[in-house]
C-alpha positions in Angstrom: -22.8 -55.2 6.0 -25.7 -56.3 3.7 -28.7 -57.6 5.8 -29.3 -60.1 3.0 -33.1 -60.0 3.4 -34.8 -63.4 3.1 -37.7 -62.6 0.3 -38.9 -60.7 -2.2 -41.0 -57.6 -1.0 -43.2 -57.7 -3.9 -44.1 -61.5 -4.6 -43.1 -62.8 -1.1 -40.7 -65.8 -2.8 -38.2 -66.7 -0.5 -34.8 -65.3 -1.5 -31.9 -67.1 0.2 -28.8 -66.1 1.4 -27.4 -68.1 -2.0 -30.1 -66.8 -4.0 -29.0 -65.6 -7.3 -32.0 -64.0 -8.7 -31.9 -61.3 -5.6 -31.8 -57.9 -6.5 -31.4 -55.0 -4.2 -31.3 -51.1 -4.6 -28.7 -48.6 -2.7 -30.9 -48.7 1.0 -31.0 -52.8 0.5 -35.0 -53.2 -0.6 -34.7 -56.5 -2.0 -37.2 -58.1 -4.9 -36.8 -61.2 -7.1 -35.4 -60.7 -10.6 -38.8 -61.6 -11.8 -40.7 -58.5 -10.0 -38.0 -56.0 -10.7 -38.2 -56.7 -14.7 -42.2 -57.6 -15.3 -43.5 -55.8 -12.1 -41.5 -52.5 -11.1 -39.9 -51.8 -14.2 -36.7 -51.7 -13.3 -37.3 -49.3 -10.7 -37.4 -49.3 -6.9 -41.2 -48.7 -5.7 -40.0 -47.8 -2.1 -36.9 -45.3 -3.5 -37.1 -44.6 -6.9 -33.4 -46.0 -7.7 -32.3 -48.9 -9.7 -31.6 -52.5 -9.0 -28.1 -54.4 -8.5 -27.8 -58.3 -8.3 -27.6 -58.7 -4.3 -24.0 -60.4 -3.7 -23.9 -64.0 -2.3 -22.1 -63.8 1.1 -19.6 -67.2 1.3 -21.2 -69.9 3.3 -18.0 -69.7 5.7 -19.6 -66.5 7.0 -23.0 -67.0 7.4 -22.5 -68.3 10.8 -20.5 -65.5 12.2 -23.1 -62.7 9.9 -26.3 -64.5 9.5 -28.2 -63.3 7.5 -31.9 -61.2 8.2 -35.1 -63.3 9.5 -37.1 -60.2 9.3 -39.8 -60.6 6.0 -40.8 -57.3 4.5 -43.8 -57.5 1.9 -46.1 -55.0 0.6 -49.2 -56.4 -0.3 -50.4 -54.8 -3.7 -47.0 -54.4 -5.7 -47.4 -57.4 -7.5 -49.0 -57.0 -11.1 -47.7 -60.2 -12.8 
């Protein structure tokens, strides 16, 4: 199951578990649309793959699989 991290790891924005602009890469690194086009290029800083919009888990199911609290952000990655 997705941990459906709540921010960006390169700006910091919050990214919500309805967030449409969430993007993740195959081990779940998660960025804002934003940083992945004008920042990273498209490509993941952390494992060198590319980026898929991160699904929206139904709000009926956010109670039983909540989603992560944990914030991971690396200072330096954003350019824009």
């Amino acid at each position: 199951m997705l941990d459906l991290r709540p921010n960006c790891e390169c700006c910091d924005v919050d990214l919500g578990a309805d967030a449409a602009d969430a993007m993740i890469c195959t081990y779940e690194c998660t960025f804002c649309a934003h940083c992945v086009e004008h920042c990273l290029g498209e490509v993941c800083p952390n494992c060198g793959g590319n980026f898929s919009s991160r699904p929206i888990r139904p709000a009926g199911l956010l109670e039983k699989d909540p989603p992560s609290i944990e914030r991971v952000f690396q200072a330096g990655l954003h350019r824009d």
